[in-house]
N, C-alpha and C positions, 0 to 999 in steps of 0.2 A: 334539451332537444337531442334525438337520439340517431334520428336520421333525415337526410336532406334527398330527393330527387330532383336532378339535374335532366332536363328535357331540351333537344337540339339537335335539328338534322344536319349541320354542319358538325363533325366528327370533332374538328381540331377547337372549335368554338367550346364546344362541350366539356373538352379535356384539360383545357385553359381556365374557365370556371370551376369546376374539379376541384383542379388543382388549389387554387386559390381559397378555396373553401375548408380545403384538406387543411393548409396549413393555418389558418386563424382558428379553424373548429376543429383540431386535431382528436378531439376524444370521437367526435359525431361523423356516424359514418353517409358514404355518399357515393350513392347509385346514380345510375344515369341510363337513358332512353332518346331513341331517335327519331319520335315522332308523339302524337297525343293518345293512339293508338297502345303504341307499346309501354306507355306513360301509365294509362287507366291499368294494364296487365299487371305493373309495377308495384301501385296500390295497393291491388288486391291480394297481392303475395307476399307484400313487404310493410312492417307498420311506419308508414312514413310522418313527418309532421308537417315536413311543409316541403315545397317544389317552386322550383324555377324554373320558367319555360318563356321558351319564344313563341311567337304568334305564327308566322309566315311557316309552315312545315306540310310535307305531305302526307297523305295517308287519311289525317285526322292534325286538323290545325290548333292553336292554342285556344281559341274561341271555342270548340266542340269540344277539345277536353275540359273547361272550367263546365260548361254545362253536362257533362257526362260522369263529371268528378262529384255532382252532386246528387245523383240518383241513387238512393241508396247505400250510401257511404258513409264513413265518418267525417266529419269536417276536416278541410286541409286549409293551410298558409300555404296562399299561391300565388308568388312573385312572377310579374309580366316582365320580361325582355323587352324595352323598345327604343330606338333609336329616336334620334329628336325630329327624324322627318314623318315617322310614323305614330307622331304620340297620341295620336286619335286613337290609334288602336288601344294604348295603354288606359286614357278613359274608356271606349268601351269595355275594358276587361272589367276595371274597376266596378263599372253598372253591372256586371253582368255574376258579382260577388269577390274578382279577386282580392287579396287583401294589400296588396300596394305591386311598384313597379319598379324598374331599374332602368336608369340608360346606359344604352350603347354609345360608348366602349366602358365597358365592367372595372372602375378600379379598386383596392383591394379593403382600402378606406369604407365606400360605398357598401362594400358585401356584410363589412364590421356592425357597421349603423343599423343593417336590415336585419343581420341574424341579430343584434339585440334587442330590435325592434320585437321580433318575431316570437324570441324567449318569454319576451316580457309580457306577448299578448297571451302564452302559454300558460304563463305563471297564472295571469290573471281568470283566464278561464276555468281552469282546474282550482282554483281559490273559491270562485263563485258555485260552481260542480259540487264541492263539500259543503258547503253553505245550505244547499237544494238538498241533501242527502241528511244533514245534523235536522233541517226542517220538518222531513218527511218523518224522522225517527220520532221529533215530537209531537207531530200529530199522531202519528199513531199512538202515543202514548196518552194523548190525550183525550183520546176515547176511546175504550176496546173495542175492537172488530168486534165483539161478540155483540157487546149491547150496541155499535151500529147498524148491524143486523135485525137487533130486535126492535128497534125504533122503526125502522124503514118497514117492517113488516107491521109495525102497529100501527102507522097514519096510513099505510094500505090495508086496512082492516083484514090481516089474514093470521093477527095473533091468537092464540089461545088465551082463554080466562086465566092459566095459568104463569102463563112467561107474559099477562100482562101487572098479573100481582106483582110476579119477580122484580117486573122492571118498577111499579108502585116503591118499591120497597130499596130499590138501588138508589133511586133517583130523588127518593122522599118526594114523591106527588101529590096531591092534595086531589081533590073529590071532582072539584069543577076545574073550569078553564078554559084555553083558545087554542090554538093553532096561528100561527103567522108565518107566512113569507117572505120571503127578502131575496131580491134577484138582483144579482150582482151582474150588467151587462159590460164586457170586455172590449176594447178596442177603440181608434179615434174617433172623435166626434163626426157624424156626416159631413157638416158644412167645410172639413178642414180636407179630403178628398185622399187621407193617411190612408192606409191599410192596417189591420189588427196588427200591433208591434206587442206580442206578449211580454212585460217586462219593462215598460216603457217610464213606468212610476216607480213600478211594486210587482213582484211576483203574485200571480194567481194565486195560489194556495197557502202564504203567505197572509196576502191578501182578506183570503174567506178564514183563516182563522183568527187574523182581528177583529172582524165583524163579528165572529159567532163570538169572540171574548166581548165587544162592546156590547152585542143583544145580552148576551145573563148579566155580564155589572147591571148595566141600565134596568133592566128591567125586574132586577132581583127586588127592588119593592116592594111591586106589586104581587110577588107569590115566588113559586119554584121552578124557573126557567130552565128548559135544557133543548138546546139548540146544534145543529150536526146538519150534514151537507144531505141535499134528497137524494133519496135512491135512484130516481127517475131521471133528475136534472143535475149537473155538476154546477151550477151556476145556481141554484136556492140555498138556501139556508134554511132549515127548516126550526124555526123553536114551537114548542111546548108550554106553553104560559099555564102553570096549575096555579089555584089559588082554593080556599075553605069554602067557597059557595058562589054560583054563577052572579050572583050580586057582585059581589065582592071582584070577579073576572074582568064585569064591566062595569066597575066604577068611573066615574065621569073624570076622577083625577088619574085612571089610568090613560084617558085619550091623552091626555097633556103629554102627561110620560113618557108613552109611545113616542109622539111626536118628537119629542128631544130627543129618545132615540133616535130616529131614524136620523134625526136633522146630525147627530153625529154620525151615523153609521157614513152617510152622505159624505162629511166631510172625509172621513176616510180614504174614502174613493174616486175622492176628488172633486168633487160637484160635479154638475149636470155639463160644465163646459169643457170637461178633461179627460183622462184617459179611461173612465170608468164611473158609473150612476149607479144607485141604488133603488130600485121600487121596493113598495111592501104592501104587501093585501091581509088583509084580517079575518081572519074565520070569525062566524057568532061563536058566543058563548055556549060552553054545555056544562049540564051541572054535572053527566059523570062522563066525564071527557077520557077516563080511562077506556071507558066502551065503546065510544063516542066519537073518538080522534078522528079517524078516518073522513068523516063527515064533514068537521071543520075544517081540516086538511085542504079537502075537494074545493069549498068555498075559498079558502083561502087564495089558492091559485087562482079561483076564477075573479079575485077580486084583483089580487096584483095584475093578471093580467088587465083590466083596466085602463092601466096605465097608458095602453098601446092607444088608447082609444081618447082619453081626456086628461087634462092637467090637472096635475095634484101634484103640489110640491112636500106632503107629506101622505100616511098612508092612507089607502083605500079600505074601508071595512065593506063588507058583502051584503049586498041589499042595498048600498046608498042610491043605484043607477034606477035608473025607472025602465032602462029596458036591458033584459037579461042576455049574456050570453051565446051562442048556441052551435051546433055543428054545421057544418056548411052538406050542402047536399047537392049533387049530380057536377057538373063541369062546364067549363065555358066555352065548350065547342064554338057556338056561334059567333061568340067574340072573338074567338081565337083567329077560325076565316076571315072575319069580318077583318082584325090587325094586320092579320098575312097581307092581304090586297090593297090594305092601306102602304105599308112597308112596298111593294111591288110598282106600285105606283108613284113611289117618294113623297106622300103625299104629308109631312108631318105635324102640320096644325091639323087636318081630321084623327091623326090617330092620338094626338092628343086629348082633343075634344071626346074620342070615345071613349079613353083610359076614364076619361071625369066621370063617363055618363054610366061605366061599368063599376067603378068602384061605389058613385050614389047606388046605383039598382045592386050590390052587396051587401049594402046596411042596410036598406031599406025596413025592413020587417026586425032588426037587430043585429048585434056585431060577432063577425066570428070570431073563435078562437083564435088569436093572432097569430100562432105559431102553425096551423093550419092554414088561414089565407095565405100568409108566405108561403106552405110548402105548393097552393095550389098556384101562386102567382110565380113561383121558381117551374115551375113545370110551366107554364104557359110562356116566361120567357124564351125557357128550351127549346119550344117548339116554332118559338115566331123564330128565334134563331137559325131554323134549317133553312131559312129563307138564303139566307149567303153560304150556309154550309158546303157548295158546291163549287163556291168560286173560291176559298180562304185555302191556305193549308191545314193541314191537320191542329200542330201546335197553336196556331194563331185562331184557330175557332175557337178549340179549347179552354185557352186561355180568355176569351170575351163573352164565352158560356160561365166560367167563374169567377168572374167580375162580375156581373150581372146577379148571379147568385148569392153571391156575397155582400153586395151591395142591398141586397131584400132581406136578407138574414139578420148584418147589420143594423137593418132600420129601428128605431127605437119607438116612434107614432107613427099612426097613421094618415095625418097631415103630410107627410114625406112620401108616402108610397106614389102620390102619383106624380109628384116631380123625377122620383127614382126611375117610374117604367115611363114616363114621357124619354127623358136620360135616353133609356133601353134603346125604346125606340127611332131614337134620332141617332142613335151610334148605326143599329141597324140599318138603316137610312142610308147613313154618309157611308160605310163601308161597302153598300149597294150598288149607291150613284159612283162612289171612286174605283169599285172594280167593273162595271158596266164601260165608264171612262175607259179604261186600261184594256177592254175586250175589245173599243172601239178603236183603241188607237193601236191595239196588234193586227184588227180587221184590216184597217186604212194601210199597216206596215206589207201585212199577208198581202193585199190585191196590188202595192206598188212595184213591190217586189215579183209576181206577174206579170205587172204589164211591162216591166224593163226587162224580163227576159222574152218577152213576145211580144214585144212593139210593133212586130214585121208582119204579122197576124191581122185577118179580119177581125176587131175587136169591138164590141161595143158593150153598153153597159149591163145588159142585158146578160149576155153570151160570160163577161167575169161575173156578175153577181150566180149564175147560174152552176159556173165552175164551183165556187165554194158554196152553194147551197143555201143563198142567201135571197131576199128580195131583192127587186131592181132599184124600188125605193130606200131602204134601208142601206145599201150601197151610194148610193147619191146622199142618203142623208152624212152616212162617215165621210165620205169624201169634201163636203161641205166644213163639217166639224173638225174634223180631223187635220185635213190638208190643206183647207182656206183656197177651194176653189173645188167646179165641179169636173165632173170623169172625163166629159169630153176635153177640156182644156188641160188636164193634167198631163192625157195620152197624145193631145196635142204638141207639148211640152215636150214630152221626152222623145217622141218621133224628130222634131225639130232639132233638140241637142244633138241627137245621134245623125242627123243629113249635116249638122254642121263638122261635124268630126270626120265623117265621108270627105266634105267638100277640102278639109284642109289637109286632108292626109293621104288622099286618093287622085287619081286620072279618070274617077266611073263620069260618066256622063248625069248630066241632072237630071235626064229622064229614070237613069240607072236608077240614081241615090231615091231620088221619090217612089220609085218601087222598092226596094230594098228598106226605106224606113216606113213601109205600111202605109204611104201615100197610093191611093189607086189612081186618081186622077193627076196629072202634072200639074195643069192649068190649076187646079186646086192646091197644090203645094205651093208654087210660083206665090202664091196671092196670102196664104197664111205666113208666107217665110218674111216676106216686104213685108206685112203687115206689123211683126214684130223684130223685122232687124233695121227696116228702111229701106234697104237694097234687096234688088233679085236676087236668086242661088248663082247668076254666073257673075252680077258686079260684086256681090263679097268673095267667092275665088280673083276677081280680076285685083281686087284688093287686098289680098292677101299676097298675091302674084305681081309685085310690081316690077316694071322697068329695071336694069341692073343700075341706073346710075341716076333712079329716080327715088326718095324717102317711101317707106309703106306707110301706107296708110289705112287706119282699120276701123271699119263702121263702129 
């Protein structure tokens, strides 16, 4: 560890940890900043490894710097300051990515523990770093950029007859054969409610190169297997199955074969309950698949994809379905309205029931390409999502626009998708009805807070809901909801406190105070005031006022 930032608007606080730091990590040098502000500038001009900072500062507080420290940065160790009466904040930091914390008061024991905490997590990172980097070195090693090149242009049919002899001849291909797929899907399972943890088993690519080693052992049987990541998808594997004659491609002991591939490629990646699945789709056979590829290729995808659509716990060959494929056409305007107004309404079991009725009238005539209906089902979330877009802040929209997205992306069937966009739509819902709640209870806050400064005023409900622009009903409805009682009695209420505050602190007359708190008529104040204290306006002054050698006594 080479360098330490020290962050703290208290000057002598700062110089005191400093210090302290100086002397146990005397090689490791240590800057310091006086706020989160001048902390981010620190960063960026210094290569720091890790920082200490307190929470409570001005400018830019320690919460705004851990989130500002990770925009475009390189990762930092960022120990929280906190005292034992503030350790809520030091959880929030911790959620919020620091990597641990320290209490207040700082001894020098404590600082020892953390900076070799700190080291150790250094070590350990940059161990894993070379690891990721000896990896990449071997993949590349294990199949030249050039002939990956040439692969990816020949299952997209844009090879030449000659660089497809070339590759014939590198790869010893044989005459006929297949095309197969294998999609390696990343991230936790839906039911478990994780987020994509890259890393959580096995690294990705890592990962796709023991697959591609399991597909040619396993499958070197049956012919001359060569297997490489698609051009198109980082997530396929794409192999090559040659064999001496399209007979021979689809021999019935190769379905077996297959199978046991896959059933280990599968266990690889964990099974279908874990951090990673595997499908596989089959191209037909072609007897000169050197010219041919591209063609199996095509089916091949379109049979893995399948998967999205029906169970198979091994692979899918091309043709097995009875109805094909197909691209989706035009947009679901009508649903889209039709969801807005449901969402608008809070109406949740109907927009559920039309998610059902939208996604049957989808399949109907046959299944789209799955990576397609998501992208059209990500756009349609987006747009039911403007529905609150006006009440959220910025980050907090954002952030429920890619959840939402990610959670469609994620999906692995189509059995899910409409529990997902029901999901959608019940978040969109609750964040409707809780910020509609929160309009209403600043509305009910806005008109109280007028009528206590103009209680003296001819006021009625009418004349406020008209001040702010509002209905006279929808004002009576807040005041009901909101306040737990209606306008009239609320303005009742506060005209009354304020004649009682008159009568105990004043000489004005009753008639005075009943003009002065927005009473017009006396005889009508007299009758509200008894009504709710017992006594007139002048026997609660009489009782407040007693005899000098008589006890008071107070209604």
């Amino acid at each position: 560890m080479n360098c330490i930032l020290v962050v703290d608007d208290e000057a002598i606080q700062r110089r005191v940890l400093s210090g302290m730091i100086r002397s146990v990590r005397p090689e490791c040098r240590v800057i310091e900043a006086s706020n989160g502000r001048k902390a981010l500038e620190a960063i960026d001009s210094e290569p720091v490894d890790a920082v200490i900072t307190d929470i409570k500062m001005p400018i830019m507080d320690g919460f705004d710097f851990i989130e500002h420290s990770r925009r475009g940065r390189r990762p930092l160790k960022i120990i929280i300051l906190s005292g034992y009466r503030y350790f809520e904040y030091a959880q929030k930091a911790l959620q919020l990515g620091a990597f641990d914390y320290l209490l207040k008061p700082v001894r020098e024991e404590s600082i020892v523990q953390m900076l070799d905490k700190v080291e150790a997590s250094l070590r350990e990172e940059r161990s894993s770093l070379m690891e990721k980097e000896q990896l990449a070195k071997r993949l590349d090693t294990t199949l030249p950029v050039y002939y990956e090149r040439l692969l990816s242009e020949w299952i997209a049919g844009r090879l030449s007859a000659a660089k497809r002899d070339e590759l014939k001849a590198a790869f010893s291909l044989k005459e006929a054969g297949t095309v197969i797929v294998s999609r390696i899907h990343l991230g936790a399972p839906e039911d478990t409610g994780q987020e994509e943890e890259a890393g959580a088993t096995a690294e990705p690519d890592q990962l796709k190169q023991s697959v591609i080693e399991a597909l040619n052992r396993g499958l070197s049987p049956l012919g001359q297997p060569v297997s490489f990541v698609s051009p198109d998808d980082a997530r396929c594997i794409v192999t090559v199955l040659t064999a001496v004659s399209a007979a021979e491609a689809d021999h019935p002991a190769g379905t077996a074969m297959l199978e046991a591939v896959h059933k280990e490629v599968s266990g690889l990646c964990g099974g279908a309950g874990d951090y990673a699945v595997c499908t596989m789709g089959v191209g037909r056979p072609r007897g000169d698949i050197i010219a041919e590829a591209a063609g199996s290729y095509a089916e091949a995808l379109e049979a893995e994809a399948r998967h999205f659509y029906q169970s198979a716990d091994g692979p899918i060959r091309y043709g097995d379905a009875d109805r094909p494929l197909q691209r989706m056409s035009g947009e679901a305007s009508k649903d889209e309205e039709t969801l807005k107004e449901l969402i608008k309404l809070l109406k949740a079991d109907a927009f559920e029931q039309h998610i059902h009725e939208m996604l049957n009238k989808i399949t109907e005539e046959g299944f789209p390409f799955p990576d397609q209906l998501k992208a059209r089902l990500i756009r349609l979330t987006g747009s039911l999502a403007e529905t609150v877009k006006d009440m959220m802040n910025e980050e907090d929209y954002r952030q429920l626009v890619m959840q939402m997205e990610r959670q469609i992306k994620e999906c692995r069937a189509f059995g899910q998708l409409h529990g997902i966009l029901a999901g959608c739509g019940g978040q969109l819902i609750a964040a409707l009805q809780s910020m509609r709640s929160r309009k209403h209870e600043l509305t009910a806050d806005k008109c109280a807070a007028f009528i206590d400064a103009h209680y003296m005023e001819d006021l009625s409900l009418e004349a406020v809901a008209g001040r702010f622009y509002f209905s006279p009903n929808y004002l009576s409805m807040v005041f009901k909801n909101q306040l737990g009682t209606t306008f009239v009695k609320y303005l009742s209420g506060v005209r009354l406190n304020k004649a009682v505050r008159l009568l105990e602190e004043s000489d004005l007359k009753v008639y005075e105070i009943a003009a002065r708190t927005g009473f017009k008529d006396e005889k009508y104040f007299y009758r509200v005031f008894k009504r709710k204290y017992g006594v007139t306006p002048d026997e609660y002054r009489r009782l407040l006022r007693p005899a000098a050698n008589g006890p008071a006594v107070y209604p």
